[in-house]
N, C-alpha and C positions, 0 to 999 in steps of 0.2 A: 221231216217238216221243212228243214231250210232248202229241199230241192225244189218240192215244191212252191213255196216262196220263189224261188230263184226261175223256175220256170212260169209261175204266173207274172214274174218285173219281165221275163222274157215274150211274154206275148203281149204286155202292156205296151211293153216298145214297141216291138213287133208293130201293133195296131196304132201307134200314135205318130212311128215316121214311116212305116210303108209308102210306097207310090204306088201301089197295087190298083188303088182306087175305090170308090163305094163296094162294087160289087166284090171285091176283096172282104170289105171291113163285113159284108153282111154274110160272110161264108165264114168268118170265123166268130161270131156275134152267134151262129144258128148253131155253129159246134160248139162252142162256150153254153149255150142253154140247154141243147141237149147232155151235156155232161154235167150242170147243174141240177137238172131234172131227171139222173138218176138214181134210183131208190137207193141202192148203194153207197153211192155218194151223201148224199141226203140221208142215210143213216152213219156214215162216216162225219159227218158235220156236227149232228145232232149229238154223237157220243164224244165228239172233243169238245164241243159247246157244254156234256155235263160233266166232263173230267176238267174243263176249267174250273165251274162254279164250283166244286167241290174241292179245287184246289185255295182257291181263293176263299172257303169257308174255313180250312184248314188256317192257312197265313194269316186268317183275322183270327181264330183262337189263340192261332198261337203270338201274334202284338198282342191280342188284350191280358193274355195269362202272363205275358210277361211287364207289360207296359199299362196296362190298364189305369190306376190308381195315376199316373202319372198326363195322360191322353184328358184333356178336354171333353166334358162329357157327351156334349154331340159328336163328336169320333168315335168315342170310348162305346155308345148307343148303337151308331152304324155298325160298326167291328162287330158286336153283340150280335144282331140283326142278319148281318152277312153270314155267320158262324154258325148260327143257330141256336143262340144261347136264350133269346128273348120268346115269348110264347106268342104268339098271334092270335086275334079275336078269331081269328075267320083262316082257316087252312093253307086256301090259295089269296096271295093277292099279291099286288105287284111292286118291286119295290123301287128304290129312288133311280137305279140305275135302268128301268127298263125291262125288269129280269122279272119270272114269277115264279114263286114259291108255291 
């Protein structure tokens, strides 16, 4: 993870002090999409995007199981909510951050 980090800060520079010129910036902009626009990719995104939320449902169980009683109950609500502790009307829907369930 932190390579690639360290190589996408690398072609961020790359692209913001080049003097290569436009026709530069639109040759690496068209291999940047076509590498975004790999299924692969795009199914690498999608599986760290739900090893996050799953990670982050765990770390709200585990504040509320320990800190709960203590948390303000609109944190104490959210925490619940992100974890999967509270039951919802309706299966899917979306919640404060963006995300859906």
């Amino acid at each position: 993870m932190r390579k690639l980090v360290f190589v996408a800060g690398l072609a961020v520079g790359y692209v913001l002090g080049a003097k290569a010129g436009r026709e530069r910036y639109e040759q690496l902009r068209a291999s940047a999409e076509r590498v975004r626009s790999n299924p692969a990719v795009r199914n690498g995104v999608d599986s760290a995007a739900l090893a996050g939320r799953q990670a982050a449902a765990r770390a709200a169980g585990a504040v509320v199981d320990r800190a709960g009683d203590r948390l303000p109950e609109g944190v104490a609500g959210k925490l619940r909510a992100v974890g999967g502790r509270e039951s919802a009307s309706d299966e899917t829907f979306a919640d404060d951050w963006g995300t859906t369930r």
